[in-house]
MARBA-3410 file (N, C-alpha, C, O; in Angstrom, 1 decimal):
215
306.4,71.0,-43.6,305.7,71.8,-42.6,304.3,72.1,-43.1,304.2,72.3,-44.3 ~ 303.2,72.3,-42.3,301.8,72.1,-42.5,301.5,73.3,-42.3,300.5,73.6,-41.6 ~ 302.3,74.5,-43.1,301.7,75.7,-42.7,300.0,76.3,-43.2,299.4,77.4,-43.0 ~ 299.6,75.2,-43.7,297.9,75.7,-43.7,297.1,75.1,-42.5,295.9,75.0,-42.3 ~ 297.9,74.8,-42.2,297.0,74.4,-40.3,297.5,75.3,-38.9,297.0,75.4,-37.8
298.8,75.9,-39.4,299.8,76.6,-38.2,299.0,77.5,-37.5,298.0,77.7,-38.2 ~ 298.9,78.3,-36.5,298.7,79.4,-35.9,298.8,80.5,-36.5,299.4,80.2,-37.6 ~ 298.7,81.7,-36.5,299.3,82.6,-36.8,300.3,83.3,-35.8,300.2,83.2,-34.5 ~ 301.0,83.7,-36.3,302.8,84.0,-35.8,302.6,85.1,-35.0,303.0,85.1,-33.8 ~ 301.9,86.2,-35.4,301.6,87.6,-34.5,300.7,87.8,-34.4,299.9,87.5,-35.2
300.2,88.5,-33.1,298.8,88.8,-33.0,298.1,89.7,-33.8,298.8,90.5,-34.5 ~ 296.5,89.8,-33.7,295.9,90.7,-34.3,294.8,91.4,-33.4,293.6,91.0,-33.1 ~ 295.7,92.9,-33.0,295.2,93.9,-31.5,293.5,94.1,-32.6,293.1,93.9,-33.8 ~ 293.3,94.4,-31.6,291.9,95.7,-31.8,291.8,96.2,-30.8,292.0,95.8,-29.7 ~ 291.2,97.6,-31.4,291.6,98.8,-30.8,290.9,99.8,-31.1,291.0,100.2,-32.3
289.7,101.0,-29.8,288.9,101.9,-30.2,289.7,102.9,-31.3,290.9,103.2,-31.2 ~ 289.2,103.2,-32.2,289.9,103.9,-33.5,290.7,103.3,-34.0,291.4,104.3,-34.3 ~ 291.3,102.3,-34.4,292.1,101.7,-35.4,291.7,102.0,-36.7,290.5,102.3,-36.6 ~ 292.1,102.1,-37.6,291.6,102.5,-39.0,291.5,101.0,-40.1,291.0,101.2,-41.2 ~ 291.8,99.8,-39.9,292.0,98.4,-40.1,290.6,98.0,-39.5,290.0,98.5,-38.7
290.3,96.7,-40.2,289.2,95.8,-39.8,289.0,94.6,-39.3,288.1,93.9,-39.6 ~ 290.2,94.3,-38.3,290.2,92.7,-38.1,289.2,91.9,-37.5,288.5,92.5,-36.7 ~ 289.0,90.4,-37.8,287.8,89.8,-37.2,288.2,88.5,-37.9,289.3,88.5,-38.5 ~ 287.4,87.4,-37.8,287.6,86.0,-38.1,286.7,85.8,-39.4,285.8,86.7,-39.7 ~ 286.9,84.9,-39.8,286.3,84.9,-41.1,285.8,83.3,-41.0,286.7,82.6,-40.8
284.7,82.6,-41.2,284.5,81.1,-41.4,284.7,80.5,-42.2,284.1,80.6,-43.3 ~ 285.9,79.7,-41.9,286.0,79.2,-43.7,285.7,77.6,-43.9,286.3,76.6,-43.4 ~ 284.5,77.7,-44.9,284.0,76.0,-45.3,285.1,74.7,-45.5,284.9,73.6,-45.0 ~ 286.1,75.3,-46.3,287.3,74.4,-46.7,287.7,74.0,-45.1,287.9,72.8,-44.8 ~ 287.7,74.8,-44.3,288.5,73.9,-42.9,287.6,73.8,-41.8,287.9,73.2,-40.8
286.2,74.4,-42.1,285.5,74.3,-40.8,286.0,75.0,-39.7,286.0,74.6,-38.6 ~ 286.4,76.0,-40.0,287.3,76.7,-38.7,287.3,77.9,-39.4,287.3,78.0,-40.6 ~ 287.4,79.1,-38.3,288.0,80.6,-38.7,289.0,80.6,-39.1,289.6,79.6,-38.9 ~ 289.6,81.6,-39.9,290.7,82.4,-40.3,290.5,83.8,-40.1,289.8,84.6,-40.7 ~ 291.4,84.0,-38.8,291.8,85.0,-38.8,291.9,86.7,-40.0,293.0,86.6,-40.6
291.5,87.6,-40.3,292.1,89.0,-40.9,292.1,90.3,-40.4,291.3,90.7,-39.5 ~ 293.0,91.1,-40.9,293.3,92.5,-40.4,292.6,93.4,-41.5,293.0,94.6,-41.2 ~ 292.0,93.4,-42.4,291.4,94.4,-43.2,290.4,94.0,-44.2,290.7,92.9,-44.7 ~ 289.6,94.4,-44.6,288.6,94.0,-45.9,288.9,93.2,-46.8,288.4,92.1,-47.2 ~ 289.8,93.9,-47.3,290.7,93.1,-48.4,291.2,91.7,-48.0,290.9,90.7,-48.6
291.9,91.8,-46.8,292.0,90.4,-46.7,290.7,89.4,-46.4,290.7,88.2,-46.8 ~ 290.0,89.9,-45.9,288.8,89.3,-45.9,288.4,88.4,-46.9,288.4,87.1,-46.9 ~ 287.8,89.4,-48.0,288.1,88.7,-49.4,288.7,88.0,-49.6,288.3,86.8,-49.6 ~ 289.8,88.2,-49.7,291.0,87.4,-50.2,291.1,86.1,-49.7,291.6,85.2,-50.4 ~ 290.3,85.9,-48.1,290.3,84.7,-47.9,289.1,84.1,-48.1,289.4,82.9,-47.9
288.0,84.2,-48.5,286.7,83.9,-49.1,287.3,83.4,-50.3,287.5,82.2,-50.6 ~ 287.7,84.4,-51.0,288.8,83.4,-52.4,288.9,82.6,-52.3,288.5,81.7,-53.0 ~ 289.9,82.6,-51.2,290.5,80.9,-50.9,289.8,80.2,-50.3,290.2,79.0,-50.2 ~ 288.8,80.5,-49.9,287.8,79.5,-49.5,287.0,78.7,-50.5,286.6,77.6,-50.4 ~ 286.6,79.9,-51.6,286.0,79.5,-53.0,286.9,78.5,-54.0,286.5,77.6,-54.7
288.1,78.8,-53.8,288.9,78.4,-55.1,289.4,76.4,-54.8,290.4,75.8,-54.3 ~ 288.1,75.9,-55.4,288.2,74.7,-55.8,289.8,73.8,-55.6,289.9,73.1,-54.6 ~ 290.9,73.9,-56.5,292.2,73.9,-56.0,292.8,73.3,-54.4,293.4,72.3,-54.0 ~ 292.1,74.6,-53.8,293.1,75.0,-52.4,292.3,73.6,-51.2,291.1,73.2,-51.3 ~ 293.0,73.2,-50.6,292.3,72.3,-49.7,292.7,72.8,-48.1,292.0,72.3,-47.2
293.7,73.7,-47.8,293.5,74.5,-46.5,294.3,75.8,-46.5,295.1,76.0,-47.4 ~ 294.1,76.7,-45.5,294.8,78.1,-45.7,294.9,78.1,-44.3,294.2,77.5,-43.5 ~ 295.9,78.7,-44.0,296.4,79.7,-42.8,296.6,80.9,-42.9,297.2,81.3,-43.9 ~ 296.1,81.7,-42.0,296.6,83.6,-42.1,298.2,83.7,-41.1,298.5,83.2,-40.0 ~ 298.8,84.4,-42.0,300.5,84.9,-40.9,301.3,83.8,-40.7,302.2,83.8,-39.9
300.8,83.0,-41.3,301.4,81.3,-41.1,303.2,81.2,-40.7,303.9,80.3,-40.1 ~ 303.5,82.3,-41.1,305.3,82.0,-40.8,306.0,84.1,-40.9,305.5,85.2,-41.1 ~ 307.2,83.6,-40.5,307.9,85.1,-40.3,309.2,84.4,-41.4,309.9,83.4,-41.3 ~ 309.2,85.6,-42.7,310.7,85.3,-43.5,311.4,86.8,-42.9,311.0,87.8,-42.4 ~ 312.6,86.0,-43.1,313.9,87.3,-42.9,314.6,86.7,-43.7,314.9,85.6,-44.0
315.2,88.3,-44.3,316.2,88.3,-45.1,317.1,89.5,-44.7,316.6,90.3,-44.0 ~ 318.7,89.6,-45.3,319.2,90.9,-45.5,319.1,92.0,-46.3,319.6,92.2,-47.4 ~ 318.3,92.8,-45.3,317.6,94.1,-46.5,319.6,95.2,-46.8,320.7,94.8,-46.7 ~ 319.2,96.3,-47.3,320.1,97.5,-47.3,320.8,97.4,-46.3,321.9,96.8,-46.3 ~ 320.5,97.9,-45.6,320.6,98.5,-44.2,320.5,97.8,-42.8,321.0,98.2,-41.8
319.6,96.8,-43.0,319.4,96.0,-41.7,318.4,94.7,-42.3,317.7,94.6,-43.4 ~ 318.7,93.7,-41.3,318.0,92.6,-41.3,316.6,93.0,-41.1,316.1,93.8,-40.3 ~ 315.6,91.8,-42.7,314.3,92.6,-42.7,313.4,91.4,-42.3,314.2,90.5,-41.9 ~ 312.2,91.1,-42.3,311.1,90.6,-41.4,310.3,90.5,-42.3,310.6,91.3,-43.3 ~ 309.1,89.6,-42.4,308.0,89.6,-43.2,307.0,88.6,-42.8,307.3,87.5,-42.7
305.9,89.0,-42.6,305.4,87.6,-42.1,303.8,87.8,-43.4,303.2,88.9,-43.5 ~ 303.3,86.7,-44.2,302.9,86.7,-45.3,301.5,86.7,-44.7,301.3,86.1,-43.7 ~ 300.4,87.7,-45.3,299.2,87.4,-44.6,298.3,86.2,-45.1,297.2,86.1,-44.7 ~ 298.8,85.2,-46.1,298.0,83.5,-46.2,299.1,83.1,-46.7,300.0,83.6,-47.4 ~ 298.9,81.5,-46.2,299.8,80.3,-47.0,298.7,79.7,-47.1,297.9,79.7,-46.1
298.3,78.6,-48.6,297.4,78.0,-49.1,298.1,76.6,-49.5,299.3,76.4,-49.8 ~ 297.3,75.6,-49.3,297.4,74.2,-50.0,297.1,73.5,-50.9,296.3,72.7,-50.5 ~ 297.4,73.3,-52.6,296.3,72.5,-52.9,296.4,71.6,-53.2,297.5,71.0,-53.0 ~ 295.6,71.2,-53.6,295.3,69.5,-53.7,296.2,68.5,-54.2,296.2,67.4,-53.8 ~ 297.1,69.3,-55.2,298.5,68.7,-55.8,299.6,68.7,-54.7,300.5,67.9,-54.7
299.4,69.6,-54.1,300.2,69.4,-53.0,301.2,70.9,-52.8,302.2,70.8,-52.1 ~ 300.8,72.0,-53.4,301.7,72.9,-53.8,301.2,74.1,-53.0,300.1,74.5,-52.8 ~ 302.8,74.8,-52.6,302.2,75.8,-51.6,301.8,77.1,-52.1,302.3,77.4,-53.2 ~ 300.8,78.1,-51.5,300.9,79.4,-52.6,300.7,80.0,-51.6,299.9,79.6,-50.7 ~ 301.8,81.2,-51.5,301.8,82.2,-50.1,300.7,83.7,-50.9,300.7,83.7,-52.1
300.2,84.4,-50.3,299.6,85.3,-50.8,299.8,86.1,-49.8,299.9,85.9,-48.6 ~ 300.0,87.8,-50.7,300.1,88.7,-49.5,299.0,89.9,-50.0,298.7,90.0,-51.2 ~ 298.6,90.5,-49.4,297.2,91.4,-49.7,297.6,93.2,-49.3,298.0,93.6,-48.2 ~ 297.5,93.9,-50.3,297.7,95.5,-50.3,297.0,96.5,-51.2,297.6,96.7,-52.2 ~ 296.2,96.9,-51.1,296.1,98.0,-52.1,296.8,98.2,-52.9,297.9,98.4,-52.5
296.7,98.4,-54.4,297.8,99.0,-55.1,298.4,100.6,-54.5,299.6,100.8,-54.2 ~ 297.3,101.5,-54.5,298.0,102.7,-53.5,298.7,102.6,-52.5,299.6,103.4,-52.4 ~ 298.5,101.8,-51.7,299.1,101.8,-50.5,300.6,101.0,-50.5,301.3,101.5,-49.6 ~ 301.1,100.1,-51.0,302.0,99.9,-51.4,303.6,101.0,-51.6,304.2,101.6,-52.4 ~ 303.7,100.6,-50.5,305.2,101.3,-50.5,306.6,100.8,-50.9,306.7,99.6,-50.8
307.8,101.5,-51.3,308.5,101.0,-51.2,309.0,100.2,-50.5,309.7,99.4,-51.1 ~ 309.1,100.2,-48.8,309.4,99.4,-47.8,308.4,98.1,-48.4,308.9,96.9,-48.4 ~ 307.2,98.4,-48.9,306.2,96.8,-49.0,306.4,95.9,-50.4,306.0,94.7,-50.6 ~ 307.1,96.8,-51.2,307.2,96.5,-52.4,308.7,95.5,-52.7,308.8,94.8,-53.7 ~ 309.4,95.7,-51.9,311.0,95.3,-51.0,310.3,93.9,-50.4,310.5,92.7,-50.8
309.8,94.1,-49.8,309.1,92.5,-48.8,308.2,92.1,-49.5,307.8,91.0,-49.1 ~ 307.6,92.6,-50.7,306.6,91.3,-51.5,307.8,90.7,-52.5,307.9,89.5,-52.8 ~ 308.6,91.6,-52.9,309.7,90.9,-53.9,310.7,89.4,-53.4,310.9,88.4,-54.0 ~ 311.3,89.9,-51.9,311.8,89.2,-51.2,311.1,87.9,-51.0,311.7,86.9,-50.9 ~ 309.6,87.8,-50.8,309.0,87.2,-50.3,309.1,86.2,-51.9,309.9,85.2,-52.0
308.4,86.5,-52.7,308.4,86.1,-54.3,309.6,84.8,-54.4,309.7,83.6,-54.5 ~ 310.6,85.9,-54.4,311.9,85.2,-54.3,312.3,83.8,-53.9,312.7,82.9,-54.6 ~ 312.0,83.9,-52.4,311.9,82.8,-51.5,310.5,82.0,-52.3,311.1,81.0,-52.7 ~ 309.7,81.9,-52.5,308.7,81.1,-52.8,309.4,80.3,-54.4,309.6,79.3,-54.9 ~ 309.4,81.1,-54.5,310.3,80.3,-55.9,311.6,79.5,-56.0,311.9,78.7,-56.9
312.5,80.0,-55.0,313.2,78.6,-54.9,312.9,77.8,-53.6,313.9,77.2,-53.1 ~ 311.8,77.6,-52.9,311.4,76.6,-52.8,310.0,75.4,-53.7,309.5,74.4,-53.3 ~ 310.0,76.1,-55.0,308.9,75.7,-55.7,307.6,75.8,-55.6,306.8,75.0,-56.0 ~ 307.1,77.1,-54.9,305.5,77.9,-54.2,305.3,78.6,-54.9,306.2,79.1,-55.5 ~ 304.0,78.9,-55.0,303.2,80.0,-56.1,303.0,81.0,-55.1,302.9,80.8,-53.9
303.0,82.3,-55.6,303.3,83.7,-54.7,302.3,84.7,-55.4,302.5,85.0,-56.6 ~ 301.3,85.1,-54.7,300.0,86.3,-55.2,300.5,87.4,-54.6,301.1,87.1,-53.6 ~ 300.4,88.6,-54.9,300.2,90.0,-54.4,298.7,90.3,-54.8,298.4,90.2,-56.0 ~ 297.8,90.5,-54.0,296.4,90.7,-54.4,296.4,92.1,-53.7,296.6,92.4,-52.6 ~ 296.0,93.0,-54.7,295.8,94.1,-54.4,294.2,94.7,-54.5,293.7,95.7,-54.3
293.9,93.7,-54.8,292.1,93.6,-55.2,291.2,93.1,-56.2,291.7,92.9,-57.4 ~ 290.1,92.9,-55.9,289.1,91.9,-56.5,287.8,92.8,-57.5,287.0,93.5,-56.9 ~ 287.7,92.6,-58.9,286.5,92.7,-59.5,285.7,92.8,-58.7,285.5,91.9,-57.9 ~ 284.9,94.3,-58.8,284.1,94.4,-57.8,282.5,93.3,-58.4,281.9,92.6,-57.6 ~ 282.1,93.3,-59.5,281.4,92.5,-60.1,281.2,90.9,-59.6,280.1,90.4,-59.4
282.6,90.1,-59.5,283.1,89.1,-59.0,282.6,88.8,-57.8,281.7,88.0,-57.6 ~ 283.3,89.7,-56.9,283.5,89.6,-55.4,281.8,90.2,-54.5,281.5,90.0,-53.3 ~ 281.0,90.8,-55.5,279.5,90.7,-54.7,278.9,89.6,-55.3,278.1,89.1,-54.6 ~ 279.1,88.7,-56.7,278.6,87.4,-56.3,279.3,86.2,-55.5,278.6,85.4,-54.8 ~ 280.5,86.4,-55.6,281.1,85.4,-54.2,280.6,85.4,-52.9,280.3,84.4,-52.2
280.5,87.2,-52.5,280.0,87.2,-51.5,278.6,87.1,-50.8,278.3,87.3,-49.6 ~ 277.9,86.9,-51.7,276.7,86.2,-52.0,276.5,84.7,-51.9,275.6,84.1,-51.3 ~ 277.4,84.2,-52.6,277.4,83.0,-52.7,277.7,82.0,-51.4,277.4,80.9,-51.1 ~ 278.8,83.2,-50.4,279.5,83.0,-49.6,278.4,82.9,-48.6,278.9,82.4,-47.6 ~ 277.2,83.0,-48.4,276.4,83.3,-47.6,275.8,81.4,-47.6,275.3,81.3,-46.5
275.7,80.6,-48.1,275.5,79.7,-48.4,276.7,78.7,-48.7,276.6,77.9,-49.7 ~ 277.7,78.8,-48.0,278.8,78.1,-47.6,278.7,77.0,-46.7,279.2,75.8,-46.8 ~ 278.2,77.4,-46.0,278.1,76.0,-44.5,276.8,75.0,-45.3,275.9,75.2,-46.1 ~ 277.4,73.6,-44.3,276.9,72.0,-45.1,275.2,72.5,-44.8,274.2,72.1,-45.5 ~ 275.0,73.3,-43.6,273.6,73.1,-43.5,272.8,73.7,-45.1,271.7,73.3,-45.4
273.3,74.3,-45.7,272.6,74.2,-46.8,272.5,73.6,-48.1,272.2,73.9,-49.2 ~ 273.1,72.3,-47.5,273.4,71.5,-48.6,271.9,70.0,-48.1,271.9,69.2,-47.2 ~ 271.1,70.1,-49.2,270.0,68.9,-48.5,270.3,67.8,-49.9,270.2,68.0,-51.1 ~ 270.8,66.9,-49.1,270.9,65.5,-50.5,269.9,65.5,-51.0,270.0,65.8,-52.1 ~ 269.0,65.2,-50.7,268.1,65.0,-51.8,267.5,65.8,-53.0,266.7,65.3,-53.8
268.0,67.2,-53.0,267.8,67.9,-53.9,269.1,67.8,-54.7,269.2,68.6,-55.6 ~ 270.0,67.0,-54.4,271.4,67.6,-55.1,271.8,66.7,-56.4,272.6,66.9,-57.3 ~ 271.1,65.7,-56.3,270.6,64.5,-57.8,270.1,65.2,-58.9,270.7,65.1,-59.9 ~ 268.5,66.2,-58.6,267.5,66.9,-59.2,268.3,67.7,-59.9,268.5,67.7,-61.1 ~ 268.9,68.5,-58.7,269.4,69.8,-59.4,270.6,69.8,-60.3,270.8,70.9,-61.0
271.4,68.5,-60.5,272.7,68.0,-60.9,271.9,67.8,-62.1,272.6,68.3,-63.0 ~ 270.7,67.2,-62.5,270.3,66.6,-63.1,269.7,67.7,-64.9,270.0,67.5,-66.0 ~ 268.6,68.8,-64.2,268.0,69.5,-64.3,269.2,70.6,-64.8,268.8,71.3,-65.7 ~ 270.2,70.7,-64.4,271.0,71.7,-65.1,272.1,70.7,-65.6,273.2,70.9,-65.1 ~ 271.9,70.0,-66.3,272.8,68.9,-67.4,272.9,70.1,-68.7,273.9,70.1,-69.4
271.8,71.0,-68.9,271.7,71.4,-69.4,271.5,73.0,-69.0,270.7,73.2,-68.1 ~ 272.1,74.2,-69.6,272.2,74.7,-69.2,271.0,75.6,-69.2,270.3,75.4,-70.2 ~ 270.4,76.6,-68.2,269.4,77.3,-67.8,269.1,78.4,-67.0,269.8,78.9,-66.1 ~ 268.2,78.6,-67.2,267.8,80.1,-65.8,268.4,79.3,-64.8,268.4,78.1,-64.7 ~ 269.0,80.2,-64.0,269.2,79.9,-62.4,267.4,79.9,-61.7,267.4,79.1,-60.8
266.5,80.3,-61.7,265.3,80.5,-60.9,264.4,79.4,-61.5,263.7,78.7,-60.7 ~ 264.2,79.3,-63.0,263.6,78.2,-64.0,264.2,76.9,-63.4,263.5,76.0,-62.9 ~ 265.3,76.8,-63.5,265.9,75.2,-63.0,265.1,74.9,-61.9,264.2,74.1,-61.9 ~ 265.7,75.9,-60.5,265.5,75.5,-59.4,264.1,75.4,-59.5,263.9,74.2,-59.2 ~ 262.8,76.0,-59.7,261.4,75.5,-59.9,260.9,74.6,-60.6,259.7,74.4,-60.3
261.8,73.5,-61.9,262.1,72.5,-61.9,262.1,71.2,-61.2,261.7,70.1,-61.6 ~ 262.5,71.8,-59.7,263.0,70.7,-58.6,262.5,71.2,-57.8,262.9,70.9,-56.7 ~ 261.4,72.2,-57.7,260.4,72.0,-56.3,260.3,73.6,-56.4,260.3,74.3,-57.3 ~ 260.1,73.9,-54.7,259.4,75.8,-54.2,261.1,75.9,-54.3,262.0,75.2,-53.7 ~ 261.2,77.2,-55.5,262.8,77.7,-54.8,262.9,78.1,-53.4,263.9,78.0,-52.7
261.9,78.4,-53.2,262.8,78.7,-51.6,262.7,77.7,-50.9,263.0,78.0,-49.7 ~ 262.5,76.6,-51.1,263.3,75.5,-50.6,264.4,75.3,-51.2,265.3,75.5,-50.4 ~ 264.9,75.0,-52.4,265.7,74.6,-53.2,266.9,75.7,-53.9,267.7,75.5,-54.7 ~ 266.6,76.8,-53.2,268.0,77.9,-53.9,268.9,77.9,-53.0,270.0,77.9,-53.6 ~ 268.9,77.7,-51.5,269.9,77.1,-50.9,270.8,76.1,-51.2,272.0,76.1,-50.9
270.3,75.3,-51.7,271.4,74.2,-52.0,271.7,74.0,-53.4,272.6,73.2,-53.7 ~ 270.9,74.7,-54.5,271.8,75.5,-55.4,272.7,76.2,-55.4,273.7,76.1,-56.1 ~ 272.5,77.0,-54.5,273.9,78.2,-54.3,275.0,77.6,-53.4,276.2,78.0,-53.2 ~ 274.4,76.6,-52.8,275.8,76.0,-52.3,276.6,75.1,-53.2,277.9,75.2,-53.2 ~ 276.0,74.4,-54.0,276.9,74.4,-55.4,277.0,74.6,-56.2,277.3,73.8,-57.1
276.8,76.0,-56.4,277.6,77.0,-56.9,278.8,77.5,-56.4,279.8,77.7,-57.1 ~ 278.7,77.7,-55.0,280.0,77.8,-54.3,280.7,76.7,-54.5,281.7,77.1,-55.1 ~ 280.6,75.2,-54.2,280.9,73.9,-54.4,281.9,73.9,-55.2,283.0,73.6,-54.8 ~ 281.6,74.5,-56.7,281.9,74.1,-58.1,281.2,72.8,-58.8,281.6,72.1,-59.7 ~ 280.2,72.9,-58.1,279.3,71.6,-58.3,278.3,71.9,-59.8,277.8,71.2,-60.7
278.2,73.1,-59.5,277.6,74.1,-60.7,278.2,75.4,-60.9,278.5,76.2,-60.0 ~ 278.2,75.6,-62.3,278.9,77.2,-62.5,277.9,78.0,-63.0,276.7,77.6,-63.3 ~ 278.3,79.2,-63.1,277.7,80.4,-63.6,278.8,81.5,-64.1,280.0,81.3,-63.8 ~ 278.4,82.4,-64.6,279.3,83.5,-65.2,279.6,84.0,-64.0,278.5,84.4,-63.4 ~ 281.1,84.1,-63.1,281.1,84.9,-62.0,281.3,86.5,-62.3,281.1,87.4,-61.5
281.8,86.5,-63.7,282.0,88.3,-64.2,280.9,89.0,-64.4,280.9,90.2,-64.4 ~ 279.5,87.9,-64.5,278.0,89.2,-64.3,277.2,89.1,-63.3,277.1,88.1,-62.6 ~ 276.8,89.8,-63.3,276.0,90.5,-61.6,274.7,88.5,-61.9,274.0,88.1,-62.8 ~ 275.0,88.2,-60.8,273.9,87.0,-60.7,272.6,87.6,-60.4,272.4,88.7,-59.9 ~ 271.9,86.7,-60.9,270.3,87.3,-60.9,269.5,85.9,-61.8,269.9,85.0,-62.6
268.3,86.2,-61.1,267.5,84.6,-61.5,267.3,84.3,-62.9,266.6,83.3,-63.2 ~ 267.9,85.2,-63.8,268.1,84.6,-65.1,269.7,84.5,-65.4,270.1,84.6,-66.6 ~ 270.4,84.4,-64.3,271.8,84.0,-65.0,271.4,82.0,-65.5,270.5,81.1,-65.3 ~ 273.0,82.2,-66.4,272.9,81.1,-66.9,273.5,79.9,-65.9,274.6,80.2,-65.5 ~ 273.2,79.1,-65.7,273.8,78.2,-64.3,273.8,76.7,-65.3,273.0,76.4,-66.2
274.8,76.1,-65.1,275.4,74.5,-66.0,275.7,73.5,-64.8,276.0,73.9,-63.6 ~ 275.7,72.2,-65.1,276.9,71.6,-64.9,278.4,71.7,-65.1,278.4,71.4,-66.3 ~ 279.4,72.0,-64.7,280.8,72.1,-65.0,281.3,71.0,-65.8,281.0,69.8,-65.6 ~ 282.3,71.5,-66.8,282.5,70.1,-67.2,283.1,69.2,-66.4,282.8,68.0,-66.3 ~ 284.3,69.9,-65.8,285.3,69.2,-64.6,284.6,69.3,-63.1,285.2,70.1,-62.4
283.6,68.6,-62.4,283.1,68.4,-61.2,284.1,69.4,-60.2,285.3,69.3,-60.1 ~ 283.4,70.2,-59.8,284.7,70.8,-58.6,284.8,69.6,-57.2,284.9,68.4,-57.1 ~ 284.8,70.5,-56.4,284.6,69.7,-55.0,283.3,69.9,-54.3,282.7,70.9,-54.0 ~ 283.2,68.3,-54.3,281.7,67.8,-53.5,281.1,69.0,-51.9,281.8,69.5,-51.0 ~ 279.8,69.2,-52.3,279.3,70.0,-50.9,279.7,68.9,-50.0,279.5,69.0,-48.8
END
């Protein structure tokens, strides 16, 4: 079953005063929205949009039940992921505070089930804030339009070795022509950088050793 292409199983209301943040999210890997219901998930699917590996996601993709205590229990996972080997990874997203016993019962159960059918199972309770403002940075330069072939030889070329991020790109022409489609592969995995420090036009930016996936 293709649950990184499915629908999502339950809707997602909005509503004047709701205290949640749902909205769609664009994601490069499918060219299509994904659906979320809060920030965190948000993230969480940008992750998956960044993470080289994954080749499609779905949000709410399926409803598990199992028999809880007391009554038959429900769960519907907020992503199922695909990657490239072929392997499923369900992921479910919560604050550590907020996590309750009733949620802590349905991520276990859920775990469970992923494991004997052979799926990898995340509880993301949250992201390096360090990380997740260069991702989402990076994320801004996701879509193909910022990807111009002809700078992608230069810049491939020019950081063989490793360098300023702003030095390189002036290298290969006016950066502000050419930091767009640096940063798109950077997102890519076409080029890396330290994602644990705050990016800035003297981070160090390389070729990878292992090519990610092509812009």
């Amino acid at each position: 079953m293709p649950f990184e292409r499915v629908a999502p199983v339950r809707s997602f209301p909005s509503y004047q005063g709701q205290r949640n943040y749902p909205g769609f999210y664009y994601a490069a890997t499918l060219d299509a929205h994904v659906v979320f219901e809060s920030w965190l998930e948000r993230d969480t699917a940008m992750a998956l949009d960044f993470e080289p590996e994954v080749v499609g996601f779905a949000a709410q993709p399926f409803w598990l039940t199992w028999a809880g205590t007391d009554r038959a229990r429900s769960h519907a996972p907020d992503f199922f992921a695909r990657t490239a080997a072929g392997t499923g990874v369900v992921v479910d997203c919560r604050p550590a505070p907020r996590v309750r016993p009733r949620d802590a019962e349905a991520f276990a159960a859920t775990e469970r089930a992923c494991a004997e059918v052979g799926w990898q199972y995340r509880l993301v309770t949250g992201h390096d804030p360090v990380w997740l403002t260069n991702l989402r940075w990076l994320a801004g330069y996701r879509h193909r339009r910022c990807y111009r072939d002809l700078l992608v030889a230069p810049l491939l070329d020019v950081f063989a070795t490793a360098r300023p991020l702003v030095e390189g790109a002036a290298r290969v022409g006016d950066p502000i022509a050419v930091l767009p489609t640096l940063f798109h592969l950077l997102w890519s995995g076409r080029l890396a950088t330290d994602m644990t420090a705050r990016l800035e036009s003297t981070s160090l930016v390389a070729v990878p050793r292992v090519t990610g996936v092509s812009g």
